[in-house]
C-alpha positions as CSV (number, residue, x, y, z in Angstrom):
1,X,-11.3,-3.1,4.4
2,X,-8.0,-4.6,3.9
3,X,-5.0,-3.5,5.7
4,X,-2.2,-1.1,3.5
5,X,0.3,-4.5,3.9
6,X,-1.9,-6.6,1.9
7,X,-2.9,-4.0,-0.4
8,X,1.0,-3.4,-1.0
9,X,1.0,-7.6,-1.8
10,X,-1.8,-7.0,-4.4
11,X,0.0,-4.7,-5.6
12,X,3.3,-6.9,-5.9
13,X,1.9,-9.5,-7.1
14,X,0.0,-8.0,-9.7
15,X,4.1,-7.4,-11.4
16,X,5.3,-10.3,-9.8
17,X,2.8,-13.0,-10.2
18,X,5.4,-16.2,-9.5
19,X,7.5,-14.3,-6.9
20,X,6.5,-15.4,-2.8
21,X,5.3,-12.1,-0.8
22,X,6.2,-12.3,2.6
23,X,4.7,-10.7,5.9
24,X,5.9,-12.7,8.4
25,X,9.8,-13.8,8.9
26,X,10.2,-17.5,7.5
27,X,11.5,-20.6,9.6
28,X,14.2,-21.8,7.7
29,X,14.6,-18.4,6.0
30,X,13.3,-16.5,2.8
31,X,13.0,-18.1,-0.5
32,X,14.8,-16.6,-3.6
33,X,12.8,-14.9,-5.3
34,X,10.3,-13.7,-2.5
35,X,9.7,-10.2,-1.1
36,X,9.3,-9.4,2.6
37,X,6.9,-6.5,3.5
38,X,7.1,-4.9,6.7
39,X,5.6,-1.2,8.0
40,X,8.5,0.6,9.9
41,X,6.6,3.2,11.4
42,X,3.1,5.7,11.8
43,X,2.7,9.2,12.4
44,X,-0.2,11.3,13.1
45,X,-0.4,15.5,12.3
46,X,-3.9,15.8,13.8
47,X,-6.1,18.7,12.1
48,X,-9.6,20.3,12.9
49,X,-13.0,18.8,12.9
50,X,-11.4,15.5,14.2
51,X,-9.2,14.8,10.7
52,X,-5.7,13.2,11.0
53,X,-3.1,13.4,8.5
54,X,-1.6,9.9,8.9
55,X,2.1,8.7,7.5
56,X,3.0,4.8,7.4
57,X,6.1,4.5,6.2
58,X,6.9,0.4,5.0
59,X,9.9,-1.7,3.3
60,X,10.1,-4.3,0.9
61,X,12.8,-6.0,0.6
62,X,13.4,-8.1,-2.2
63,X,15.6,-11.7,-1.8
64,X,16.8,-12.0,-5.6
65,X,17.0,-15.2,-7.7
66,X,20.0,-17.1,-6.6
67,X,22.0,-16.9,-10.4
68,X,22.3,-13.1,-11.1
69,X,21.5,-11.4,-8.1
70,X,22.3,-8.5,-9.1
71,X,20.9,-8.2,-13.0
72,X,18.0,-9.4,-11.0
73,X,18.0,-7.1,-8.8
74,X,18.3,-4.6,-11.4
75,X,15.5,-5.4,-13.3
76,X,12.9,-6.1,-10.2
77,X,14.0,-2.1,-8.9
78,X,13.4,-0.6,-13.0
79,X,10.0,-2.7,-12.6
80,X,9.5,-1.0,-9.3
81,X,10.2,2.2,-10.1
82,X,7.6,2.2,-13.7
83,X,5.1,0.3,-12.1
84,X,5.2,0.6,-8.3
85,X,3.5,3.9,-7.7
86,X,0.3,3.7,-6.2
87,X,-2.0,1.2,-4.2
88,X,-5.2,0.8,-6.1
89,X,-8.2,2.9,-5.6
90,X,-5.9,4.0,-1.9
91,X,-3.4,6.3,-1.9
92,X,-0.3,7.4,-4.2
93,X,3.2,5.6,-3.1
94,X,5.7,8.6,-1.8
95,X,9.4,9.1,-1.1
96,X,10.5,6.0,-2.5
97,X,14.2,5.2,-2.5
98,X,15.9,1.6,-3.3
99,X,18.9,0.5,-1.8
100,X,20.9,-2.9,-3.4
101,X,22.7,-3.9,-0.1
102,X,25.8,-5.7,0.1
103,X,23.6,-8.8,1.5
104,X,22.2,-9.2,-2.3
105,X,19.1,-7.9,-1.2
106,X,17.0,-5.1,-2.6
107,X,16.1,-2.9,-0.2
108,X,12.5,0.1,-0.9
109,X,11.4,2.1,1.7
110,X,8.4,4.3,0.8
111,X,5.4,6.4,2.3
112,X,1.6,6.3,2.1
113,X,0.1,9.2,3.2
114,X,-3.5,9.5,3.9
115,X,-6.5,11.8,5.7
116,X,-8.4,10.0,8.0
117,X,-11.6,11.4,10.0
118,X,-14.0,9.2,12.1
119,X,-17.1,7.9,10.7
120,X,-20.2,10.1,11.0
121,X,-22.5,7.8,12.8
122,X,-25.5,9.8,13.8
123,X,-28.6,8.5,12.5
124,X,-29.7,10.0,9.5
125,X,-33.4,10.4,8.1
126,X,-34.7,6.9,6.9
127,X,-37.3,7.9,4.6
128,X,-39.4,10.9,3.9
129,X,-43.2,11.7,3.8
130,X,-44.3,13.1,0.5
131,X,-47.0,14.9,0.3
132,X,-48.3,16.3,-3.2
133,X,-48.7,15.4,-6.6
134,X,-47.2,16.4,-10.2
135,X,-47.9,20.0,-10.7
136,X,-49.7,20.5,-13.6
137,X,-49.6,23.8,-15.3
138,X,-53.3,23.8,-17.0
């Protein structure tokens, strides 16, 4: 399974097909345009029967075209906000909020909330012996 970063990437890239996604911080710095994804933090709610409610909350930030910046910036947050809602066949995006800082970069923090339980590993029945025919009702 892919992790929720690279599922948020698909997910970028999908709207943003010639903008650079980042995960990792950049020697030499950030291109314009590029995002940079990061997760900030997890929490756990544990429930019964071994289910967790899990929270990862992540950030993208978003290093606008150098001309513009901030019509850019406009139009890559409208984008967001349409578009940006849910990873694919995962989980709904919640809580986002955008912040244009005074850095010229775009700035979306966000949720993803999921239920998590363990696997059920015992063994389970592998085939079955059949005994009988088709009924016939003469």
């Amino acid at each position: 399974m892919k992790s929720i970063v690279e599922l948020i990437g698909n997910e970028l890239y999908k709207l943003f097909p010639d903008v650079q996604i980042n995960r990792e911080n950049r020697e030499g710095g950030f291109e314009e345009p590029s995002f940079f994804v990061e997760k900030v933090d997890t929490g756990v709610k544990p429930e019964l029967f071994n289910v967790q409610n899990r929270k990862y909350s992540y950030q993208v930030i978003y290093f606008p075209k150098v001309r513009r910046p901030k019509e850019d910036m406009e139009i890559v947050e409208e984008t967001l906000l349409d578009k940006f809602i849910n990873l694919s066949d995962y989980a709904t995006l919640r809580n986002r909020e955008f912040n244009q800082s005074d850095d010229n970069t775009l700035q979306m923090t966000f949720e993803v909330w999921i239920r998590a339980y363990k696997p059920d590993e015992t063994p389970k029945q592998e085939q079955m012996k059949f005994y009988g025919g088709i009924a016939n009702d003469n």
